[in-house]
VMD Tcl script that builds the backbone (N, CA, C; Angstrom):
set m [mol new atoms 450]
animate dup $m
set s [atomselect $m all]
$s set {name element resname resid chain x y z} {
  {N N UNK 1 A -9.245 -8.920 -10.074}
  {CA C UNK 1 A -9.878 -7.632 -10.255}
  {C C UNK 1 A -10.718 -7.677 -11.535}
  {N N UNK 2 A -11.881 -7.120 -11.162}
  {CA C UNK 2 A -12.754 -6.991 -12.724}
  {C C UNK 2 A -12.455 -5.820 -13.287}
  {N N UNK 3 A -12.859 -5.683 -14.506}
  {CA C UNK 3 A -12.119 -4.739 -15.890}
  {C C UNK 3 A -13.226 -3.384 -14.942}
  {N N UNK 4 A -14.228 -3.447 -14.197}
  {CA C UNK 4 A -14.565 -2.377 -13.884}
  {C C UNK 4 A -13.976 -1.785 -12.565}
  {N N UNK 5 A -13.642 -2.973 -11.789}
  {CA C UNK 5 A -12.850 -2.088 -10.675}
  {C C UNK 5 A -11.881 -1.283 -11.294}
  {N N UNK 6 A -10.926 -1.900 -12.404}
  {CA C UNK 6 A -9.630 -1.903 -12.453}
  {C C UNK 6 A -9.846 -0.356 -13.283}
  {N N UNK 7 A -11.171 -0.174 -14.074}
  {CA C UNK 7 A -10.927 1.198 -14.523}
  {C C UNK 7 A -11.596 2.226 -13.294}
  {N N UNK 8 A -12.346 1.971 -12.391}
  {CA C UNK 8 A -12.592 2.756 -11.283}
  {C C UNK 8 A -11.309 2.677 -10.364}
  {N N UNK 9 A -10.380 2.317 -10.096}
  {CA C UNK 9 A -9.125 2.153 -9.298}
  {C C UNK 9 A -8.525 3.433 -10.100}
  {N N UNK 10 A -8.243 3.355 -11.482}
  {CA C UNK 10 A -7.267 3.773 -12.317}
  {C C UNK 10 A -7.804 5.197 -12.434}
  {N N UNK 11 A -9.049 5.823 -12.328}
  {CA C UNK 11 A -9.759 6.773 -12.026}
  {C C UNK 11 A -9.702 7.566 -10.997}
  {N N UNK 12 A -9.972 7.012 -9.982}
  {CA C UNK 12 A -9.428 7.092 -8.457}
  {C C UNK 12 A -7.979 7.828 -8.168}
  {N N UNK 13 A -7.394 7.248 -8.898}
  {CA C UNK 13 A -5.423 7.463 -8.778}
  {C C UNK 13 A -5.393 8.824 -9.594}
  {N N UNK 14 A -6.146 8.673 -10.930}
  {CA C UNK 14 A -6.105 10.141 -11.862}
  {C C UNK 14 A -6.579 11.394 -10.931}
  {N N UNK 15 A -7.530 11.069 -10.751}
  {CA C UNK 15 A -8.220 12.527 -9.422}
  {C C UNK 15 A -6.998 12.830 -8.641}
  {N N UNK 16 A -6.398 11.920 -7.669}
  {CA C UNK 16 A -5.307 12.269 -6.622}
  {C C UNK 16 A -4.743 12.439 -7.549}
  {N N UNK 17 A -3.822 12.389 -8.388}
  {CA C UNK 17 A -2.880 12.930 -9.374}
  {C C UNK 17 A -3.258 14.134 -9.897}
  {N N UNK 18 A -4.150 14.348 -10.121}
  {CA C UNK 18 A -4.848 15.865 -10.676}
  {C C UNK 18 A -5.246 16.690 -9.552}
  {N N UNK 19 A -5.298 16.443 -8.828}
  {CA C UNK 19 A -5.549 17.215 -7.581}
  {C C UNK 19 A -4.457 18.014 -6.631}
  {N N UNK 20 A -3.070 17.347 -6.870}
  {CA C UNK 20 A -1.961 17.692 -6.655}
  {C C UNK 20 A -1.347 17.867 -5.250}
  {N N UNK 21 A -2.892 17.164 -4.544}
  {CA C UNK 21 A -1.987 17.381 -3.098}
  {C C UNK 21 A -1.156 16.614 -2.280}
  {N N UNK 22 A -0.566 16.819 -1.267}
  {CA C UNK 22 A 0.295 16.005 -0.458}
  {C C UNK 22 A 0.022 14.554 -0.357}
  {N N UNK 23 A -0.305 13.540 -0.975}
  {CA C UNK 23 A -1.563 12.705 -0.587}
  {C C UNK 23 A -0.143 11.334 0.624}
  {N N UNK 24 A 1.307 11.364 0.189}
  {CA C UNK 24 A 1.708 10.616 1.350}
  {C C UNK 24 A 2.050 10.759 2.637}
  {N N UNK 25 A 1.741 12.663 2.833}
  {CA C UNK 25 A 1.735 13.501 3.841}
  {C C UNK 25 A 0.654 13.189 4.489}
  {N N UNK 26 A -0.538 13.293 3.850}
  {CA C UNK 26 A -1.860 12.988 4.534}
  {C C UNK 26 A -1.827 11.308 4.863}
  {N N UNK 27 A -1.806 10.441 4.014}
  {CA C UNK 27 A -1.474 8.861 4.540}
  {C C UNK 27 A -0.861 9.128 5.826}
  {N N UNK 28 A 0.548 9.410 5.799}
  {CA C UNK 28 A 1.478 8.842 7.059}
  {C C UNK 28 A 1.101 9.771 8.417}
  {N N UNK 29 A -0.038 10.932 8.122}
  {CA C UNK 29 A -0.307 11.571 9.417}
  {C C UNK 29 A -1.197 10.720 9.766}
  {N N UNK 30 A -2.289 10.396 8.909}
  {CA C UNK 30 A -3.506 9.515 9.641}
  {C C UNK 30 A -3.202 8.207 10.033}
  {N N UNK 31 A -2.089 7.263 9.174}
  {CA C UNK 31 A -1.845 6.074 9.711}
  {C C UNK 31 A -0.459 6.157 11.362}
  {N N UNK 32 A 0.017 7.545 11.913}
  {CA C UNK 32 A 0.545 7.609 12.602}
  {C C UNK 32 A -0.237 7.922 13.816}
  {N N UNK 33 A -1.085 8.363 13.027}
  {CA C UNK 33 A -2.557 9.200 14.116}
  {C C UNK 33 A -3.016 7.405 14.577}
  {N N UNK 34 A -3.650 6.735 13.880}
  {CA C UNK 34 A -4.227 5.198 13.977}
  {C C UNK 34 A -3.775 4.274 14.622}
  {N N UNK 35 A -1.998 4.478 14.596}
  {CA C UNK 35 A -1.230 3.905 15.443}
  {C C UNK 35 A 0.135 4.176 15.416}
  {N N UNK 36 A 0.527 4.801 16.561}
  {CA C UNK 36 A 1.702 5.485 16.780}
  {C C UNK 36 A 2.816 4.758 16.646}
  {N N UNK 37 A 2.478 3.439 17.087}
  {CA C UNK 37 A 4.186 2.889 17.416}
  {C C UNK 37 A 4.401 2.638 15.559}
  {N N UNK 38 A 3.457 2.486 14.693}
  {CA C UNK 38 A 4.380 2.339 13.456}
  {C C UNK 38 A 5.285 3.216 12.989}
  {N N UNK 39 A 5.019 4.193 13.563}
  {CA C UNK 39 A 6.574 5.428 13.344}
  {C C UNK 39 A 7.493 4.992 13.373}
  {N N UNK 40 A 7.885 3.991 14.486}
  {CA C UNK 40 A 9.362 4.117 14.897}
  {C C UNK 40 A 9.681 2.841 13.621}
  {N N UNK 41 A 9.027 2.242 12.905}
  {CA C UNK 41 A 9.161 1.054 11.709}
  {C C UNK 41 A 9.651 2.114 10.635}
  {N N UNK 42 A 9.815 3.427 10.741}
  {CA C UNK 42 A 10.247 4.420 9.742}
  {C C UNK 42 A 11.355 4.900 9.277}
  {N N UNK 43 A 12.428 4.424 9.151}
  {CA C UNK 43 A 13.915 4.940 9.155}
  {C C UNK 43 A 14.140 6.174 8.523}
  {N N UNK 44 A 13.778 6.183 7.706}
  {CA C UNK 44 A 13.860 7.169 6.361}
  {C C UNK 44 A 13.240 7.911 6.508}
  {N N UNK 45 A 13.735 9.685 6.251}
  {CA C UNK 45 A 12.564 10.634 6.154}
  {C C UNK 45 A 11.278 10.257 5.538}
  {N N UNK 46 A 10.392 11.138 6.128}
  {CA C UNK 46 A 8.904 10.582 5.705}
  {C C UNK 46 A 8.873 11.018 4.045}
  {N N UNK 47 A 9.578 11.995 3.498}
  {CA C UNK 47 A 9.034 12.765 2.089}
  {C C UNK 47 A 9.932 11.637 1.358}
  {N N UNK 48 A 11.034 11.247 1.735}
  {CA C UNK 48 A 11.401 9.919 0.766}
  {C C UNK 48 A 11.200 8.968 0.776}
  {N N UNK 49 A 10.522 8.427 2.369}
  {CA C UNK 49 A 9.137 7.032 2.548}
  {C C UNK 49 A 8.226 7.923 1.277}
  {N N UNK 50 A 7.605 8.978 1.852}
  {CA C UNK 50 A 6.392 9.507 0.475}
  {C C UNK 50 A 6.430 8.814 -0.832}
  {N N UNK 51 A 7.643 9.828 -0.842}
  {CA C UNK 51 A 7.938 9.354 -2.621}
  {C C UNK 51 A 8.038 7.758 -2.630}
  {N N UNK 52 A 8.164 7.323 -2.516}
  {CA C UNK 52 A 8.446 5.586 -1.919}
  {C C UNK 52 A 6.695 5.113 -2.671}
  {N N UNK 53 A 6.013 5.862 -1.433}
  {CA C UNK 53 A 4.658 5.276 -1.663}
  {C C UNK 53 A 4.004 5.499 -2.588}
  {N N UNK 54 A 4.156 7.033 -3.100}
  {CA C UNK 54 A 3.512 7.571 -4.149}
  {C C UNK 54 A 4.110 6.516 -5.621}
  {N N UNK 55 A 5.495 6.226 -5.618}
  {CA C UNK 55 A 5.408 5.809 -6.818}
  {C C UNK 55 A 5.311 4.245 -6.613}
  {N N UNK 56 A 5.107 3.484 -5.889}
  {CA C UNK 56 A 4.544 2.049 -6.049}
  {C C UNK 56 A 3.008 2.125 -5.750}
  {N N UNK 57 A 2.520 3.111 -5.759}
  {CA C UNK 57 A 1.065 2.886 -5.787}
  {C C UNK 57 A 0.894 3.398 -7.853}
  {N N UNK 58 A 1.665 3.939 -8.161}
  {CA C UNK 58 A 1.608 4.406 -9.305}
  {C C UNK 58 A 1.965 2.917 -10.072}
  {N N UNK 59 A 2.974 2.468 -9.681}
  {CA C UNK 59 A 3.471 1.004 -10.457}
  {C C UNK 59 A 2.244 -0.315 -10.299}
  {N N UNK 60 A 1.406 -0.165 -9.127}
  {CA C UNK 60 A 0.174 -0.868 -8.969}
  {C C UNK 60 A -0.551 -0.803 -9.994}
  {N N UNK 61 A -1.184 0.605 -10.118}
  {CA C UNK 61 A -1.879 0.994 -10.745}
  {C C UNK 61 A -1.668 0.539 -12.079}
  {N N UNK 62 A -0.527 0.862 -12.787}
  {CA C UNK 62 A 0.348 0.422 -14.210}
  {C C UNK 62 A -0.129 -0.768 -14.258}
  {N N UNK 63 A 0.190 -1.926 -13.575}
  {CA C UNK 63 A 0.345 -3.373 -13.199}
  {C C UNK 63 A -0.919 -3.766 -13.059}
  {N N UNK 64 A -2.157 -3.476 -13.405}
  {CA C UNK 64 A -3.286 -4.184 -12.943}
  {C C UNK 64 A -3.538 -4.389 -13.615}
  {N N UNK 65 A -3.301 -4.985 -15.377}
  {CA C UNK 65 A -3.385 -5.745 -16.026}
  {C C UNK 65 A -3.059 -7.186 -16.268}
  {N N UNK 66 A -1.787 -7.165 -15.211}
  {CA C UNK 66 A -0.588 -8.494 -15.012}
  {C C UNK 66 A -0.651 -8.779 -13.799}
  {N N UNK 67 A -2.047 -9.050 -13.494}
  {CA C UNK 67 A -2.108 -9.754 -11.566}
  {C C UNK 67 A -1.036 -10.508 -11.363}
  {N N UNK 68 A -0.725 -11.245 -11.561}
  {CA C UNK 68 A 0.250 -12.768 -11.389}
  {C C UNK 68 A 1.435 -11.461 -11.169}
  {N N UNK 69 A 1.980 -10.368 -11.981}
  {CA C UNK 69 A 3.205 -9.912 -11.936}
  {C C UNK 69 A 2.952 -8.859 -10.443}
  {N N UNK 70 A 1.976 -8.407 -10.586}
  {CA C UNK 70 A 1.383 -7.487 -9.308}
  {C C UNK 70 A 1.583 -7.948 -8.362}
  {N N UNK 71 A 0.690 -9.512 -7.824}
  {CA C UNK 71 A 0.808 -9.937 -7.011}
  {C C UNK 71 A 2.852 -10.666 -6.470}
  {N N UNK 72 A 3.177 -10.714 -7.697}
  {CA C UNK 72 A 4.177 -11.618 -6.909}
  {C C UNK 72 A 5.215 -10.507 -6.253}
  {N N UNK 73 A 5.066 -9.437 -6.877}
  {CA C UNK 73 A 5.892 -7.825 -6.412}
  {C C UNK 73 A 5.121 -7.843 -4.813}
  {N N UNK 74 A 3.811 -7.734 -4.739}
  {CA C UNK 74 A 3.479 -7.876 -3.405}
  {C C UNK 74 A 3.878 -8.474 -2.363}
  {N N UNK 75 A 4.031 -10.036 -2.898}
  {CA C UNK 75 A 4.696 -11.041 -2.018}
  {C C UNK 75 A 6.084 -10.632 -1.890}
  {N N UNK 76 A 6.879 -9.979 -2.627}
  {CA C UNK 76 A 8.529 -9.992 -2.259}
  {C C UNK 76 A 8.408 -8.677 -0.985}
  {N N UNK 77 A 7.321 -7.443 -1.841}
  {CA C UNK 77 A 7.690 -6.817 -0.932}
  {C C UNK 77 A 6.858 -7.011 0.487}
  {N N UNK 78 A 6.089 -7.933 0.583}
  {CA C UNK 78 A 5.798 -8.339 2.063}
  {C C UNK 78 A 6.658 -8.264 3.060}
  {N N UNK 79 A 7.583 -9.626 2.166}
  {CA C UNK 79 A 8.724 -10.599 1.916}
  {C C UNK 79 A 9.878 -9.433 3.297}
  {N N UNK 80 A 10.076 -8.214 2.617}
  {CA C UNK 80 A 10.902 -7.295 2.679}
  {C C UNK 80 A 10.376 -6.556 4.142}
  {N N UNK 81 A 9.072 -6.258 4.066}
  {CA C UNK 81 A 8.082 -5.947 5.289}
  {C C UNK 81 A 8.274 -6.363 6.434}
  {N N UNK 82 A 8.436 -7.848 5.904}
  {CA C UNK 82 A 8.553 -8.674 7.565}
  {C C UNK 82 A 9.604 -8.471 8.232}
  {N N UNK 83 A 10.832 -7.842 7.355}
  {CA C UNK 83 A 12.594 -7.900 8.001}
  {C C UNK 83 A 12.330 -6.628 8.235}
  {N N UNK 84 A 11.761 -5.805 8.494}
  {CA C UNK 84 A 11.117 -4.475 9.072}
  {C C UNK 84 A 10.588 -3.981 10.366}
  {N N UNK 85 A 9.577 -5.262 10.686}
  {CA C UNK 85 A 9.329 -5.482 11.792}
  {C C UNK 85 A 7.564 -5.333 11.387}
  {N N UNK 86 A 6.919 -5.638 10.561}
  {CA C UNK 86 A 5.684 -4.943 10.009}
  {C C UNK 86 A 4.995 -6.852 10.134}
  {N N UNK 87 A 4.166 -6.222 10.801}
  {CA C UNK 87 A 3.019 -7.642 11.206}
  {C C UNK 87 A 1.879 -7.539 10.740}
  {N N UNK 88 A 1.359 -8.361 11.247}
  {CA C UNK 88 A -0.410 -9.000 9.838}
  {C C UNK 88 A -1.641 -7.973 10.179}
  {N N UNK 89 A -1.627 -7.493 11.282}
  {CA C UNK 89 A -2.281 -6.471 11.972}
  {C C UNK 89 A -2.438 -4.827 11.437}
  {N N UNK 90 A -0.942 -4.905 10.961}
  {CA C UNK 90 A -0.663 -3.828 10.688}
  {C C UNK 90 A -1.290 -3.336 9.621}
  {N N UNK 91 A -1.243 -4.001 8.533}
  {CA C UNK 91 A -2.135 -3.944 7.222}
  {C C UNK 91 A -3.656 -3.344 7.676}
  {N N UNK 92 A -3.992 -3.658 8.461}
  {CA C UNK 92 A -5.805 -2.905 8.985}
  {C C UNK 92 A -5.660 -1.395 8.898}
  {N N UNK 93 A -4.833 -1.275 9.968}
  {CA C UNK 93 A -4.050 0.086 9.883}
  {C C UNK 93 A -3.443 0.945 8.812}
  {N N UNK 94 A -2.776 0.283 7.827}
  {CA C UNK 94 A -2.418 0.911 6.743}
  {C C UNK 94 A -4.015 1.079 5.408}
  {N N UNK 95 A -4.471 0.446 5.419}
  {CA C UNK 95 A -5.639 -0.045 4.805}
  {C C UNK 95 A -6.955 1.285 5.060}
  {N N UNK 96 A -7.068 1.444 6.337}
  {CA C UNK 96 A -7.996 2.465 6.604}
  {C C UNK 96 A -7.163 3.609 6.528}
  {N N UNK 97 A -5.901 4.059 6.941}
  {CA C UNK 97 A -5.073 5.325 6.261}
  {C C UNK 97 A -5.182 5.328 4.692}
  {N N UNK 98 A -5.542 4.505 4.079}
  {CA C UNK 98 A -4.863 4.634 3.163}
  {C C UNK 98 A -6.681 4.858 2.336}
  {N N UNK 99 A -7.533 4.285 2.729}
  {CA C UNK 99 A -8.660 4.736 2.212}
  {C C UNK 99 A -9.263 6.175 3.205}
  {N N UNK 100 A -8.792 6.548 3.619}
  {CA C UNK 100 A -9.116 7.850 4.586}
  {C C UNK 100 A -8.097 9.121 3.348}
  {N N UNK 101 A -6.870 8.370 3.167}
  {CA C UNK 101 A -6.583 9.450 2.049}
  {C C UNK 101 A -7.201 9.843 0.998}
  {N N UNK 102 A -7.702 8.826 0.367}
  {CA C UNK 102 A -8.087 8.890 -0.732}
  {C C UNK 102 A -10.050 9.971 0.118}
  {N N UNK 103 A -10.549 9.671 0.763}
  {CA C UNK 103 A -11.951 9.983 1.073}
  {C C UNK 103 A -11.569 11.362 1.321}
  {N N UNK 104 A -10.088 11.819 1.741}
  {CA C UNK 104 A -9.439 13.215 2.688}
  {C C UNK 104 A -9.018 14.194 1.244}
  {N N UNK 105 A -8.982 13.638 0.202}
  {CA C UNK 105 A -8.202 13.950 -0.889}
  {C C UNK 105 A -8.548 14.712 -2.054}
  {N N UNK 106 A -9.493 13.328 -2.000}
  {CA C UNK 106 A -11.080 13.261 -3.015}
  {C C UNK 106 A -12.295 14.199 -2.352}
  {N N UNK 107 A -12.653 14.083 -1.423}
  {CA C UNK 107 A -13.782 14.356 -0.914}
  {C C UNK 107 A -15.057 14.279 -1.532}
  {N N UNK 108 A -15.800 14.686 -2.264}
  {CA C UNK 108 A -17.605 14.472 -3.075}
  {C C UNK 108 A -16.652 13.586 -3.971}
  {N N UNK 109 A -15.762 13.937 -4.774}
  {CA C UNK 109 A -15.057 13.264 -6.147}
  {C C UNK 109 A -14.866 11.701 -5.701}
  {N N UNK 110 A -15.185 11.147 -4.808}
  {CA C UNK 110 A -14.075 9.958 -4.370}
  {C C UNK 110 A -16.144 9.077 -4.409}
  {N N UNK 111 A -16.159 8.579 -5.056}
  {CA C UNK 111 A -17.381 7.198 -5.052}
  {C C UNK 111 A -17.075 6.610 -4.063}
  {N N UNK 112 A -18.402 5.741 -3.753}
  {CA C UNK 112 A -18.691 4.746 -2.889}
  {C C UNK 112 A -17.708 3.692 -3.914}
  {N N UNK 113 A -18.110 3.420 -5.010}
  {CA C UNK 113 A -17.256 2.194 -5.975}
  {C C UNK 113 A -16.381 2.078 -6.172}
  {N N UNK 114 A -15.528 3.316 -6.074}
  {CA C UNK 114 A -14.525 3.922 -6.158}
  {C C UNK 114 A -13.746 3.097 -5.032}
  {N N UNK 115 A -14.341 3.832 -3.633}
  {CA C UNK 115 A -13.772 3.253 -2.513}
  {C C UNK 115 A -13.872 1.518 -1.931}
  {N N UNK 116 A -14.733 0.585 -2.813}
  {CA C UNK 116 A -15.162 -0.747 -2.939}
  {C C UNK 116 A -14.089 -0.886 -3.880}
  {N N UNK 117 A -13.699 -0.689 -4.664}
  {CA C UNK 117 A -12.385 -1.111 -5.808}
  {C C UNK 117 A -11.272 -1.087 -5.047}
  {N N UNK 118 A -11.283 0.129 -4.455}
  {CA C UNK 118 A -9.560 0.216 -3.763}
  {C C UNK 118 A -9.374 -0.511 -2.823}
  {N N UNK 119 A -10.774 -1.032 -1.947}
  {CA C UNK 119 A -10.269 -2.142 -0.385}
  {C C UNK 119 A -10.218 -3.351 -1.115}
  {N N UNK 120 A -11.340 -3.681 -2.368}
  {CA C UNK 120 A -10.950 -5.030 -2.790}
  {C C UNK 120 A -9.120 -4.764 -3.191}
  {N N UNK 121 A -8.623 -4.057 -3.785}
  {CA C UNK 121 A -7.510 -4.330 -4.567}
  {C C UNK 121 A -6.467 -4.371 -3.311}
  {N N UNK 122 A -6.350 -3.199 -2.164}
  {CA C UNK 122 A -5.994 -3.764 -0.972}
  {C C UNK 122 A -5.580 -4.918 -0.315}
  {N N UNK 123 A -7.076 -5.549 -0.468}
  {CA C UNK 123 A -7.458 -6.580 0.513}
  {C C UNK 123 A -6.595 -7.616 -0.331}
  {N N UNK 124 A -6.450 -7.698 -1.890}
  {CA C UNK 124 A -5.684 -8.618 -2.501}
  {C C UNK 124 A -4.154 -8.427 -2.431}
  {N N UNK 125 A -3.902 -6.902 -2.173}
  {CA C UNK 125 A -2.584 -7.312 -2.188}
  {C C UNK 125 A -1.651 -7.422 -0.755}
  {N N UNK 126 A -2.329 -7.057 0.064}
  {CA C UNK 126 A -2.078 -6.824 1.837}
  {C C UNK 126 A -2.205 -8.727 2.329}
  {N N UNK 127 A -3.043 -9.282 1.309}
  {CA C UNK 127 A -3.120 -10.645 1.279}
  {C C UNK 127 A -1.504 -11.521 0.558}
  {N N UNK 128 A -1.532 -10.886 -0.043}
  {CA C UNK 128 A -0.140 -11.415 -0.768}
  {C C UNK 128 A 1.072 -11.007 -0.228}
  {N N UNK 129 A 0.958 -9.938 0.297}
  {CA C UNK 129 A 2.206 -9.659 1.361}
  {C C UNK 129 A 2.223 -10.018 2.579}
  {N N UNK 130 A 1.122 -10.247 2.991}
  {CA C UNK 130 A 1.037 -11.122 4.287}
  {C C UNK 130 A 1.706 -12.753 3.858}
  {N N UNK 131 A 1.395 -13.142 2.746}
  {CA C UNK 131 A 1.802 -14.123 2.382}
  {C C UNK 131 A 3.421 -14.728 2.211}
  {N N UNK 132 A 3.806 -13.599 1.789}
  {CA C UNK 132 A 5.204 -13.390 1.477}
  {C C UNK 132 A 5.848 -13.261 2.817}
  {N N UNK 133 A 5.372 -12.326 3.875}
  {CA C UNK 133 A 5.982 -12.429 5.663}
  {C C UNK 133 A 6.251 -13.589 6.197}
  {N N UNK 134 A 4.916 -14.689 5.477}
  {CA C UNK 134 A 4.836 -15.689 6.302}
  {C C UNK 134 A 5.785 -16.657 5.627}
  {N N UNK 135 A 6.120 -16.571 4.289}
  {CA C UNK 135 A 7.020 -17.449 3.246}
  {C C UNK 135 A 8.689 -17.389 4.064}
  {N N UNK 136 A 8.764 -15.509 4.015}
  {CA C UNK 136 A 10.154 -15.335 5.145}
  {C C UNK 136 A 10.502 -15.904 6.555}
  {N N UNK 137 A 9.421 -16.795 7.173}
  {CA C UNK 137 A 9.216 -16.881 8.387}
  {C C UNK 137 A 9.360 -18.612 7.936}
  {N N UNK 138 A 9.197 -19.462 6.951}
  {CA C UNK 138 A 9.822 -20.333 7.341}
  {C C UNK 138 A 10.857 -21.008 7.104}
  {N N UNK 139 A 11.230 -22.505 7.728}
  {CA C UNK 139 A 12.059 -22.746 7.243}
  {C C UNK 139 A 13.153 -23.079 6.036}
  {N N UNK 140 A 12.171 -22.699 5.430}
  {CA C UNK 140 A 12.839 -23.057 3.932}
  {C C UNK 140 A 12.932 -21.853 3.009}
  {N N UNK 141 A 12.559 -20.715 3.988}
  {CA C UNK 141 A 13.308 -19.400 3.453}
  {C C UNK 141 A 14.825 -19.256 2.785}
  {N N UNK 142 A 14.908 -18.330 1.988}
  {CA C UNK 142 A 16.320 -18.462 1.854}
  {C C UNK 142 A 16.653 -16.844 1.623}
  {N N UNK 143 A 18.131 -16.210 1.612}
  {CA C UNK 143 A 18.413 -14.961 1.442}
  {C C UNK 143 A 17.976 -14.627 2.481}
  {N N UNK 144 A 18.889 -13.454 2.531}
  {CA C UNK 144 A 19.053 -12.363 3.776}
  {C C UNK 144 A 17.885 -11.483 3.954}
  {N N UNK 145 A 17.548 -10.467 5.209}
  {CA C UNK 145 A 16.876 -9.712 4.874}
  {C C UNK 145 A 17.426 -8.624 4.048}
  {N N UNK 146 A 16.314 -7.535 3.708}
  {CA C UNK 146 A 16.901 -6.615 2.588}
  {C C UNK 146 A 18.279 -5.627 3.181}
  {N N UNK 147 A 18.984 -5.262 2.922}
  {CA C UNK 147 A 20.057 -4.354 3.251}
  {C C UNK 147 A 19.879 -3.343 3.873}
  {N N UNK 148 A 19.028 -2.324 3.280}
  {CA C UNK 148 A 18.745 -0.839 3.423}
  {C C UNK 148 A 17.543 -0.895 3.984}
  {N N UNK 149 A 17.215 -0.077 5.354}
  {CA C UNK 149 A 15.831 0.432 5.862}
  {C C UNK 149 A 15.267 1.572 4.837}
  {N N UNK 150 A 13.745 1.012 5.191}
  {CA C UNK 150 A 12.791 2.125 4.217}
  {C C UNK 150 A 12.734 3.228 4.672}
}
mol reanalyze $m
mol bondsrecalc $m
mol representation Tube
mol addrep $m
């Protein structure tokens, strides 16, 4: 990430934070709207999936100084993704929910650069958790899947 995405990302997150609205209410309607069967990948009420999302997008955000530490959180929780049932596909899907929130959220406030920062940072970390699915998938995996559904 360049020092300008990373302060247009960090900008981006301040607006939805100042804006105060539902923003993992709006995510999980449009990415359920995009594709239905990921519902049933949902165990957990949606407002404590929410909170879930809201605050590791907040810990992203924190973390985009320490790629190497960012990314390797990505890879575990891929890692964690895959014992879920969550495939490489799926990420497209979460990816356009997830920039549809921010465009649904923001509305005039939300940049074109804005929205070029957040798919690059996406695209890097949906890459690293894809990475991590595929690390769980072979043989030289080790450890269980995670305990508790999300």
């Amino acid at each position: 990430m360049t020092p300008e995405q990373i302060t247009l990302i960090r900008g981006a997150w301040t607006k939805v934070a100042s804006v105060q609205a539902p923003v993992a209410e709006i995510f999980y309607e449009r990415l359920f709207a995009l594709d239905p069967s990921l519902r049933s990948q949902f165990r957990a009420d949606i407002d404590t999936q929410g909170k879930k999302l809201v605050d590791m997008m907040q810990a992203i955000v924190g973390s985009l100084d320490q790629p190497d530490q960012m990314l390797a959180s990505a890879r575990e929780l891929g890692r964690r993704h895959h014992f879920y049932g969550v495939r490489d596909e799926d990420y497209d899907s979460v990816r356009e929910a997830m920039m549809w929130m921010f465009a649904e959220t923001l509305g005039a406030q939300y940049t074109a650069e804005e929205d070029q920062a957040w798919r690059a940072l996406y695209d890097l970390l949906a890459a690293a958790m894809i990475e991590g699915a595929h690390d769980a998938q072979s043989p030289q995996a080790t450890g269980d899947p995670p305990p508790s559904p999300r």
